[in-house]
N, C-alpha and C positions, 0 to 999 in steps of 0.2 A: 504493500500500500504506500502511495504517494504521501509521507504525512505533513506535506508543506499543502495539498488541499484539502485536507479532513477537517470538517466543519466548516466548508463553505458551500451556501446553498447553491443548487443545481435547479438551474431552469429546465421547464420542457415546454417546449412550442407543440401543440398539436396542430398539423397543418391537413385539414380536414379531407377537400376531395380536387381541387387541381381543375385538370382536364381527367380525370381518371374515369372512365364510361363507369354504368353500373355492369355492363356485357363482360368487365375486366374483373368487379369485385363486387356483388349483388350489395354491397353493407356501405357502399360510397352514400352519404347523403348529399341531397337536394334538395328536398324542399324543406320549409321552415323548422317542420315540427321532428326533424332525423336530424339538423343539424344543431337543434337545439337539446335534441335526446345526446346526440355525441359530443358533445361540448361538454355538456353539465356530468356524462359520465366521465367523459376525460379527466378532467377537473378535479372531478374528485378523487381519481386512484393521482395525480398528481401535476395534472398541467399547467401553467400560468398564465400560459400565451393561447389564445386562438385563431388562426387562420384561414379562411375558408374564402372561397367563389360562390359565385350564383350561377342561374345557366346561359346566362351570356356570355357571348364569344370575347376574349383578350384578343385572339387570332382573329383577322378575315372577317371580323364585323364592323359594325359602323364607326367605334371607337368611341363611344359615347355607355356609361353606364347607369345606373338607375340606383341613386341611392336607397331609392324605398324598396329595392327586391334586397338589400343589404339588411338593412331597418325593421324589418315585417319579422326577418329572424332572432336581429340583435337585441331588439325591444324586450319579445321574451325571454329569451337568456338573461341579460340584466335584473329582469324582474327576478329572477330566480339567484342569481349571481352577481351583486351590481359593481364587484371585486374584477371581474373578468375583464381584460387586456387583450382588445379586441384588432384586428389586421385588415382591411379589404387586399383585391389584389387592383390591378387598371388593365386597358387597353395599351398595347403598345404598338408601335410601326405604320399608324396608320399614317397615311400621305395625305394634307390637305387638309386633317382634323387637329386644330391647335392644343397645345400642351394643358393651358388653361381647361379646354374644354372637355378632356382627357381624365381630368384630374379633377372635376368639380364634384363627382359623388363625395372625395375625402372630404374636400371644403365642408359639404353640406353634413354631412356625418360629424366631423368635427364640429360644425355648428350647433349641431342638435344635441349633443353631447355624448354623442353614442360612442369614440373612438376616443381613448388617450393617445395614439401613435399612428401616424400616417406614413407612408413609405417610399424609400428612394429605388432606383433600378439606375444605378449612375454608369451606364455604360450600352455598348452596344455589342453586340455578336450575331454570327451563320444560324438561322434556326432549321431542319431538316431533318431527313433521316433515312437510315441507309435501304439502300434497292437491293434488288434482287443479287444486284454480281457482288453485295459488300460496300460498295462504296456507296456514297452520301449522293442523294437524288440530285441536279442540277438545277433545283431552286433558285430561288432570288428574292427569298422574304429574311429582313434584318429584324429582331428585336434589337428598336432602334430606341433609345434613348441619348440624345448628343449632348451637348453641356449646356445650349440656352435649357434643356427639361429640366439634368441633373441640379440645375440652381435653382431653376423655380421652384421641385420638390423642397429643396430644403430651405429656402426662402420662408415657402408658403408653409411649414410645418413649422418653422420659425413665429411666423406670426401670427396662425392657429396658438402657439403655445402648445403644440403635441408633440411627444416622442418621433424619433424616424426609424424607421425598420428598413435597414440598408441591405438590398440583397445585391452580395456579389457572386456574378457566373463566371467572369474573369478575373485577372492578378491586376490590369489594369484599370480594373473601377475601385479596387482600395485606393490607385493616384490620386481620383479626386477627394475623395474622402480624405483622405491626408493632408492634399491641398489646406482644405478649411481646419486640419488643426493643427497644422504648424502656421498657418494666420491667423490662429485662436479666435476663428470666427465660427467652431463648431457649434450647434446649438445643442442646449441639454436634450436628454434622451435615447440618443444613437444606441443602435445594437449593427453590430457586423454580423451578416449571416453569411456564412462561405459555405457556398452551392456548390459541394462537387457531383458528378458524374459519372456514368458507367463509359464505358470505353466505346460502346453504338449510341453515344449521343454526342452532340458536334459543337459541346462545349464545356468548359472548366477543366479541371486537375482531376485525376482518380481520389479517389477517397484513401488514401493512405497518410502514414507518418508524416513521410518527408513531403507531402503535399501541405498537409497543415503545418508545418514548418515555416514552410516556406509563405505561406500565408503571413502566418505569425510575427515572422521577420518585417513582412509588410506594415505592420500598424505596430511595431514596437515602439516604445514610448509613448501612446496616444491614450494608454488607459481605457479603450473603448471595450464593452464586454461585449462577446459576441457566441456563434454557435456553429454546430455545424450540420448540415443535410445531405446527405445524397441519392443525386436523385438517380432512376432508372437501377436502384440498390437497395439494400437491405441496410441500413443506418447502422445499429447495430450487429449486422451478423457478416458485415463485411469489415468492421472493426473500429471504423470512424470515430462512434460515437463515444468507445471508451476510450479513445486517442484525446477526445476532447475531457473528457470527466478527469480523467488525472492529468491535463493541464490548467485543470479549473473554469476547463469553456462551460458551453452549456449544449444541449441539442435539440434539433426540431426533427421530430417524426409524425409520419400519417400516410394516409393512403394516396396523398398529392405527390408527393418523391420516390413511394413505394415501386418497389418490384423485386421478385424474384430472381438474379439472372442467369443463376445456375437451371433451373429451372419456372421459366415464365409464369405457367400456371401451377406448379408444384404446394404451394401457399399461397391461401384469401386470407389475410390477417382481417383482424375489425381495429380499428383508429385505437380503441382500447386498449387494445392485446399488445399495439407499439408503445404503447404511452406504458403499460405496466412493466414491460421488459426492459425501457429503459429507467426506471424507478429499481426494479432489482439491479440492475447493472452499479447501481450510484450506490449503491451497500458497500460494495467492495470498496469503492475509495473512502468509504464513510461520510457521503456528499450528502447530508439532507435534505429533500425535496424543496423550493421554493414556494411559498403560497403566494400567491396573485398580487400581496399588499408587501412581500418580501422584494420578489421583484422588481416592482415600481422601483423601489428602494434603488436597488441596484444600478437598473438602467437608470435613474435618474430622472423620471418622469414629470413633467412640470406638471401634469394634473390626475390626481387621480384621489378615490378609487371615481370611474368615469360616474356620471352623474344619469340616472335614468328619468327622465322625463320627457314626456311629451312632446313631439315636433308641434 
């Protein structure tokens, strides 16, 4: 056992359903009353964080999202948890739909007071996936986020006064992020989520050691707490997750980064079953759990516990 992290709380992001069909995992929720049943179980064997989509496209749709298909879930949850440290995801790459208009569900979310932390994606990358011979399809779609977004994002979560939930898919969207704090114009809140990858997806580092290392190396001295995911993997059973617990990260698991890839359909976890594995996992280093108001704590949240009322 690491004993330089023994008794430091361990976050767990449950990141609910993604793009994840029900046809891949019958127990993905969708509609209000499944994501508010997975939530509030998660929660309680030990989540902090929640994460979830609606059924609107991020990909190949209008770019515009609805905060009330957000709202209609979170309303209830809150009533039942009003502790819950809540996430939407956006539209990204659409051509011709402004950033503003991209990014107005967070506003209004934050407005209403449904969301302590709103989210950055400060970078760009290839999205696709591989064809029949192996190789990656000959696509042309970017999840695009260029630096006039990545500053509005933190601008405008700046002065919401909400947390930023930074997800990085590459080594070069920690640059910007470092940018704002070595100009010490970070705002409170920030969480680094470092998104690695299975080897048939056409971005980030694999989920290993020397991967989060090197991550690591990236934001040294910035004191920012952050986590790790991998997606198109098994978070914990490909080893990430305890890479991060005995370095004092934290992790996000669920059926949004889920898979199998030893075997694709081999295991249908439930959101649950992630969230509780890695709760036994955090024994070993002697990590205990974070509760929803510990967290805040941590990340530094300038408001919380979020406020439930009425739009």
């Amino acid at each position: 056992m690491n004993s330089s992290v023994a008794g430091q709380p361990l976050i767990i992001e449950a990141s609910l359903n993604g793009s994840t069909p029900k046809a891949r995992n019958p127990s993905v929720p969708y509609s209000d009353d499944e994501i508010v049943e997975q939530a509030v179980a998660c929660m309680a064997a030990g989540a902090a964080l929640i994460h979830n989509h609606t059924s609107e496209p991020i990909i190949g749709g209008s770019g515009v999202m609805d905060a009330q298909l957000y709202a209609g879930a979170w309303r209830k949850l809150l009533a039942l948890r009003p502790d819950a440290i809540l996430t939407p995801t956006m539209a990204v790459g659409q051509e011709g739909v402004s950033v503003e208009t991209r990014y107005a569900h967070v506003v209004q979310l934050a407005e209403q007071g449904i969301i302590a932390q709103g989210l950055c994606d400060p970078g760009t990358f290839n999205l696709g996936m591989l064809d029949q011979e192996g190789l990656f399809a000959p696509g042309t779609y970017l999840y695009k986020n260029d630096m006039h977004d990545s500053r509005y994002y933190v601008e405008t979560c700046r002065r919401l006064n909400i947390g930023l939930s930074i997800s990085v898919f590459e080594p070069s969207f920690v640059r910007f992020i470092m940018a704002y704090v070595r100009a010490g114009k970070m705002p409170a809140g920030g969480l680094v989520k470092f998104y690695f990858a299975a080897a048939d997806l056409p971005f980030g580092l694999l989920p290993t050691a020397r991967s989060l290392e090197a991550y690591l190396e990236l934001i040294e001295g910035s004191n920012l707490p952050w986590l790790v995911s991998s997606f198109g993997e098994d978070c914990v059973g490909c080893g990430i997750a305890e890479e991060a617990i005995k370095r004092g990260g934290h992790v996000q698991v669920g059926l949004e980064p889920f898979a199998d890839p030893a075997n694709r359909r081999s295991r249908v976890p439930s959101n649950l079953e992630l969230v509780e594995e890695v709760v036994q996992l955090a024994k070993k280093y002697d990590r205990p759990i974070a509760t929803p108001a510990q967290a805040a704590k941590i990340l530094n949240l300038p408001t919380h516990p979020v406020a439930f009322r009425q739009a």
